[in-house]
Backbone bond lengths (Angstrom), bond angles and torsions (degrees), N, CA, C in turn:
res aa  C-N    CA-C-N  psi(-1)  N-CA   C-N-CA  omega(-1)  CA-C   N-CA-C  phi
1 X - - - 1.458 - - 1.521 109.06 -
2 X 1.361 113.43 129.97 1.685 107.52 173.13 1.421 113.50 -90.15
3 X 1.407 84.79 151.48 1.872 88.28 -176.58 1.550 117.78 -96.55
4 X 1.406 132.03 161.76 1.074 142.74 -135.46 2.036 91.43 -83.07
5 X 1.070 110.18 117.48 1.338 102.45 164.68 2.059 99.37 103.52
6 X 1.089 107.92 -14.04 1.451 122.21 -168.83 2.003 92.56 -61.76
7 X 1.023 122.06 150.10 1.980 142.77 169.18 1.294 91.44 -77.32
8 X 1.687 138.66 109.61 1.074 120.57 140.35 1.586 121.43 -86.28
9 X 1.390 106.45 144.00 1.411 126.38 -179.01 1.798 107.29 -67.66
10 X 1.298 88.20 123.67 1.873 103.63 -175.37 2.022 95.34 -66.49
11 X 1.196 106.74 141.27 1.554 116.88 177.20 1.657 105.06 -49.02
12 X 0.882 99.82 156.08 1.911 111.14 175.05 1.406 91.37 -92.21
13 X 1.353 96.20 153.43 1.658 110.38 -167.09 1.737 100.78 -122.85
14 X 1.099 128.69 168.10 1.476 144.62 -121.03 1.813 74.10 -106.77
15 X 1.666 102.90 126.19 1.385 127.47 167.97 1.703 99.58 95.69
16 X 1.750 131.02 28.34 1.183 120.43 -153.09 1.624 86.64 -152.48
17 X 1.362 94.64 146.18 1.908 103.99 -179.33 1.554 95.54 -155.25
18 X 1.434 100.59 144.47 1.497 104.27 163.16 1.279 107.73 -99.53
19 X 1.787 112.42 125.04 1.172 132.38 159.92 1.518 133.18 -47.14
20 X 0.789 141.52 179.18 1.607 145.67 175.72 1.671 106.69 -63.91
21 X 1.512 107.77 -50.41 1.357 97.98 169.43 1.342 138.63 -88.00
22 X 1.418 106.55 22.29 1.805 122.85 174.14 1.530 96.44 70.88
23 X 0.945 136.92 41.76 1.092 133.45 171.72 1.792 102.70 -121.56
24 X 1.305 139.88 143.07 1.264 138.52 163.76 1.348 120.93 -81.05
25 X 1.604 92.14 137.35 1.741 99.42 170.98 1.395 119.88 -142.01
26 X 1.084 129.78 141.57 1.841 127.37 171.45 1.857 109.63 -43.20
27 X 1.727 79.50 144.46 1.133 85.67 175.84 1.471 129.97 -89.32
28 X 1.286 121.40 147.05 1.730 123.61 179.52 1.761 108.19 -106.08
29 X 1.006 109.03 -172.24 1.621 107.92 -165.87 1.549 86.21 -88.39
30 X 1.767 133.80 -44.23 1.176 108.63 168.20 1.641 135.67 -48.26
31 X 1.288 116.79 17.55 1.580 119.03 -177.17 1.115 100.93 -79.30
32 X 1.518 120.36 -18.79 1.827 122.98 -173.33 1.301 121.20 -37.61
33 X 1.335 116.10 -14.95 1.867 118.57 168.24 0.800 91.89 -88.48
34 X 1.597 134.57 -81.00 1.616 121.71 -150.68 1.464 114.42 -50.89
35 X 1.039 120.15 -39.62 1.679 118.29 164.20 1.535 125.14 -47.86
36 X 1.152 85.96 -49.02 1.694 105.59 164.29 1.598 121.29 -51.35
37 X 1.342 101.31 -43.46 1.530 112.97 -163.63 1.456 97.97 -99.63
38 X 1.415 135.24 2.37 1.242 138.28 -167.48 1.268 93.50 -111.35
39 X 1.596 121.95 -30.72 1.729 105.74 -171.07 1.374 104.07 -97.42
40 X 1.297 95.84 164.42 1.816 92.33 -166.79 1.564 104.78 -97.64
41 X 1.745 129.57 75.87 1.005 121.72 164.06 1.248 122.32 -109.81
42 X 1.621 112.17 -153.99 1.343 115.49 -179.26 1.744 105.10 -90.67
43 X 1.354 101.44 153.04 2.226 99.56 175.99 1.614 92.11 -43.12
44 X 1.581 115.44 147.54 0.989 154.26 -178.12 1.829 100.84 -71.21
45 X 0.887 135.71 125.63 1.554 144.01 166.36 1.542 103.08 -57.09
46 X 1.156 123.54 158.13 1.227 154.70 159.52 1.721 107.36 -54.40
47 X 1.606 118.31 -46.16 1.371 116.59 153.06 1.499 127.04 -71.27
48 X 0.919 111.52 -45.51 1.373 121.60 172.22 1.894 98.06 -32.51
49 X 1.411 102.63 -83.21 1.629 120.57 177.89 1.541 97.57 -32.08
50 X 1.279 129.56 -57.12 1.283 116.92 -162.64 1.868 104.81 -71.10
51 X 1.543 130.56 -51.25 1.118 115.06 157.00 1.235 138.27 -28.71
52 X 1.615 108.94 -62.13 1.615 102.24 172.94 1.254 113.71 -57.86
53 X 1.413 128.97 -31.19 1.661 125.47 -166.40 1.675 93.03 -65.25
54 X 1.328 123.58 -48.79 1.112 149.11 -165.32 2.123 103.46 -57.94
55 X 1.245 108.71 -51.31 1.523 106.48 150.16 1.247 126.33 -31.73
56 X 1.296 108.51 -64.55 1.236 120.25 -163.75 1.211 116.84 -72.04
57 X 1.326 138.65 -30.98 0.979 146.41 -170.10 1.767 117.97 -110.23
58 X 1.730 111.90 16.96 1.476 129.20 148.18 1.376 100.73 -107.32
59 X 1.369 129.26 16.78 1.512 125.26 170.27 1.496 140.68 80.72
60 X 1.607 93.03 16.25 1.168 116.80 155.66 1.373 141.58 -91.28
61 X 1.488 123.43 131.34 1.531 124.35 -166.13 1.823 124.58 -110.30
62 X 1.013 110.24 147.57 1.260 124.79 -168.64 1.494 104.16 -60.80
63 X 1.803 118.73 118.85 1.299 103.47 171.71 1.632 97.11 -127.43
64 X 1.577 106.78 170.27 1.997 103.94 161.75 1.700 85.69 -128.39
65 X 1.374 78.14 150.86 1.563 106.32 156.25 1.335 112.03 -137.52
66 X 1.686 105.05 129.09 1.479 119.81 -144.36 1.520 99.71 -78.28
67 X 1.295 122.72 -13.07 1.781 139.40 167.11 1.477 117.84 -53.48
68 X 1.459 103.62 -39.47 1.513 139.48 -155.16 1.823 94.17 -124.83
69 X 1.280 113.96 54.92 1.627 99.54 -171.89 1.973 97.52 -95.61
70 X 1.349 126.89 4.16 1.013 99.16 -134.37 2.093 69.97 -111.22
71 X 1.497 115.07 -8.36 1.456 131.66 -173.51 1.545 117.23 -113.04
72 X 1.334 114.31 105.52 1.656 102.12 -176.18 1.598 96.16 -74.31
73 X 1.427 111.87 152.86 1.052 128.98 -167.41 2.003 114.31 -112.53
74 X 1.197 111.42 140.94 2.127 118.10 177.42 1.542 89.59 -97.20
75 X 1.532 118.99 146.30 1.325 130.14 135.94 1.222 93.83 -120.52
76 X 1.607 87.99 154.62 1.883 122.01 160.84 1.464 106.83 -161.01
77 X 0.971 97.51 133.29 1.757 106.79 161.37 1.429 105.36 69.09
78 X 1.937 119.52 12.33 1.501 114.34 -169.62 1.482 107.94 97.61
79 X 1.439 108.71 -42.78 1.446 106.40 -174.75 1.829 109.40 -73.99
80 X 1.474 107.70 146.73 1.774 125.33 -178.57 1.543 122.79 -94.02
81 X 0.575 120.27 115.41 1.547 109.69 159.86 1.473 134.61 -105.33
82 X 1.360 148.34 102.51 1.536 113.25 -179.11 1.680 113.94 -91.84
83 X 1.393 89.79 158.74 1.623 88.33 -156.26 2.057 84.85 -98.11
84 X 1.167 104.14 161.69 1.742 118.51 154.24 1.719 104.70 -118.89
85 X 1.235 75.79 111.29 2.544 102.31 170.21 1.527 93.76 -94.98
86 X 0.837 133.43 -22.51 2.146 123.08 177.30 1.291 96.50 -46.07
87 X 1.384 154.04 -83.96 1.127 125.02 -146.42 1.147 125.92 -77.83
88 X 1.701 121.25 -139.00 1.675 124.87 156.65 1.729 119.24 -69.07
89 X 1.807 91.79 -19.16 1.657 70.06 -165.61 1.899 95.88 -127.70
90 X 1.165 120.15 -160.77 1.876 127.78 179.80 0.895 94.85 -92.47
91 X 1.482 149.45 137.82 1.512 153.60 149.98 1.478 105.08 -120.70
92 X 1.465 100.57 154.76 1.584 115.00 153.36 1.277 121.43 -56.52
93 X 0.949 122.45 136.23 1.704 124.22 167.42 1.557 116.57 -127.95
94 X 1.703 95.04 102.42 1.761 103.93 -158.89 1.627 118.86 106.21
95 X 1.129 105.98 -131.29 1.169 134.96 -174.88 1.419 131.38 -160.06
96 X 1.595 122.48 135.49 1.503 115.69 -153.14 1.622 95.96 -82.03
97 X 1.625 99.58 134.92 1.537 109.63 173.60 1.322 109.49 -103.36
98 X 1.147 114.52 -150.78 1.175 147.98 173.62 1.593 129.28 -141.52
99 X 1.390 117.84 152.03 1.700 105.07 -135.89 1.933 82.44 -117.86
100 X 1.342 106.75 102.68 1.343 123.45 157.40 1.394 118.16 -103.31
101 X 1.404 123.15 120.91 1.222 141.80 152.66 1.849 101.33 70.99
102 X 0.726 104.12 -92.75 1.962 98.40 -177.97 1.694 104.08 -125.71
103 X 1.207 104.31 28.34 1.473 98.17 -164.05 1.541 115.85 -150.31
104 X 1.160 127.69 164.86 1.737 110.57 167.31 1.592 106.08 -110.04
105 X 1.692 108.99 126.99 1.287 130.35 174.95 1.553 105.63 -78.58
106 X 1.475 98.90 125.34 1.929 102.38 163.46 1.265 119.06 -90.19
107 X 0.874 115.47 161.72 1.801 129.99 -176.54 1.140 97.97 -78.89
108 X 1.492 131.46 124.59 1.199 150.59 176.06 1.749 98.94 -131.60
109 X 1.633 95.87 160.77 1.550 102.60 170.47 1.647 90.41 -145.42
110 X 1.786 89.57 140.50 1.829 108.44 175.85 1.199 95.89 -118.37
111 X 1.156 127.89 114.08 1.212 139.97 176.12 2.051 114.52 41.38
112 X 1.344 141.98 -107.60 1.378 114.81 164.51 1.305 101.85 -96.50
113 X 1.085 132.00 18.03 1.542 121.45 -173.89 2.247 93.56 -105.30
114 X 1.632 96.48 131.43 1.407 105.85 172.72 1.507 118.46 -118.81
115 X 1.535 125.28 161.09 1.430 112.93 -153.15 1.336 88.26 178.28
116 X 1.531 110.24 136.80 1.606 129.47 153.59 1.437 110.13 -77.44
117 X 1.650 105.99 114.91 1.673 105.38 173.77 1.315 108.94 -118.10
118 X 1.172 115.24 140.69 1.628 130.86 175.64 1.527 105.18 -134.46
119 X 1.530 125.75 77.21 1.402 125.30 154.26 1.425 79.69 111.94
120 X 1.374 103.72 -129.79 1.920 133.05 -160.35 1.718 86.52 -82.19
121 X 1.380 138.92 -12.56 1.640 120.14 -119.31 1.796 80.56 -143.46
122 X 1.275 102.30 121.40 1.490 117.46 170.98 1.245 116.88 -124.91
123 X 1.586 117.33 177.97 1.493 117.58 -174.21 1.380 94.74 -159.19
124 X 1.424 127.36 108.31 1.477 130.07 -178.91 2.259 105.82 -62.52
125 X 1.657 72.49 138.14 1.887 77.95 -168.45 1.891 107.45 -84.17
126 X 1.128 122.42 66.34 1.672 109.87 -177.31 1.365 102.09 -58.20
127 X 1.531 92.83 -175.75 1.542 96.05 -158.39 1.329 103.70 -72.30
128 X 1.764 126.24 -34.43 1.352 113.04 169.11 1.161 134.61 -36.74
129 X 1.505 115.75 -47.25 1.486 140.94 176.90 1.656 97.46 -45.66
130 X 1.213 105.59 -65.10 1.843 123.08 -168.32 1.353 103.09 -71.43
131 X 1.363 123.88 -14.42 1.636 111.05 168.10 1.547 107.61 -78.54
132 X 1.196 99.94 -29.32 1.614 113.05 -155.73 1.469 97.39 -82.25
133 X 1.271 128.12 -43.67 1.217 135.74 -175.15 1.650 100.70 -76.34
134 X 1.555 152.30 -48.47 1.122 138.02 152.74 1.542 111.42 -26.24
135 X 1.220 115.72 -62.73 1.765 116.91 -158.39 1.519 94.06 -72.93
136 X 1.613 122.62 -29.43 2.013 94.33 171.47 1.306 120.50 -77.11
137 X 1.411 108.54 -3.74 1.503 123.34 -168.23 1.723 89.24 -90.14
138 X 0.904 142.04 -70.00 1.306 155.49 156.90 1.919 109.61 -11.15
139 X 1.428 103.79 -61.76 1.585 108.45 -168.52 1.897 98.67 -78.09
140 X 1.566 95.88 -30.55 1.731 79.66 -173.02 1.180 100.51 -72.37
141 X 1.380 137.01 -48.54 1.603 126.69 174.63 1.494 125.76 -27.83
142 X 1.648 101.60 -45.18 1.234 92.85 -179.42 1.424 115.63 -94.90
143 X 1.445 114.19 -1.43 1.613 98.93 167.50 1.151 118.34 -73.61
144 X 1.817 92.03 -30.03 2.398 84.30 -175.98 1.022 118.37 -105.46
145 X 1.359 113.27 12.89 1.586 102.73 166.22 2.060 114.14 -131.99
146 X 0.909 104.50 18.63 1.548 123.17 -179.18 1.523 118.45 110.57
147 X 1.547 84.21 -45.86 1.618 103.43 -162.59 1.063 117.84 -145.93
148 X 1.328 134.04 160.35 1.523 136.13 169.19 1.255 120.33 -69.05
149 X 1.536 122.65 -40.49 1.194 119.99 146.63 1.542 141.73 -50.10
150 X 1.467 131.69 -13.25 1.115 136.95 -150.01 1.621 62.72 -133.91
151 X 0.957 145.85 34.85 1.517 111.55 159.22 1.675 109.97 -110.98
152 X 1.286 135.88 -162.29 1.760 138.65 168.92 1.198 127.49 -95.80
């Protein structure tokens, strides 16, 4: 409970952790505990650990979005993912976006024109974008479920 007259501390904002000495710093892909230790789940599996290690090391980094607090989140290439740690195993939660303005934009199509929208705030998808967005769609499959084949 805060007390009457008490400074509350403004939320940490997305790429930001408080350190040991209360001081803030950006986050690195080693933040994967404190994220860990910040969400309120169950200890992490032995698979679990090997997936996330397994993120990290196709070159994807640990993000939060304070919207999304309850899902630690992968970027690469711009593109988002939030992950679900509740069960036995790493899952997707959603669908991989793309990271407009404070938020992750989904792929929508308006007639032939396609675009990541998040709120008021879009980002036209060229074909680079849409190659790029297949192949994270592609690598996250096969990180969390073995394979690209064994995935849905």
């Amino acid at each position: 409970m805060q007390s009457v007259g008490a400074v509350r501390e403004p939320p940490l904002r997305r790429h930001q952790i408080m350190n040991e000495s209360g001081s803030l710093q950006k986050t690195k892909g080693r933040c994967l505990r404190k994220i860990m230790l910040d969400t309120p789940q169950k200890e992490l599996s032995p698979n679990q650990v090997r997936v996330l290690e397994s993120l990290l090391l196709a070159g994807f980094r640990f993000v939060t979005f304070e919207r999304y607090a309850r899902y630690p989140a992968v970027e690469r290439e711009g593109f988002v993912a939030l992950l679900d740690i509740s069960g036995e195993n790493v899952k997707l939660f959603g669908q991989v976006g793309y990271h407009v303005g404070d938020g992750i934009g989904m792929l929508v199509e308006k007639g032939p024109v396609k675009a990541f929208v998040w709120k008021s705030q879009s980002v036209t998808a060229t074909p680079e974008l849409l190659s790029a967005y297949e192949r994270i769609k592609l690598d996250l499959r096969r990180l969390l479920h073995g394979s690209a084949e064994e995935a849905p």
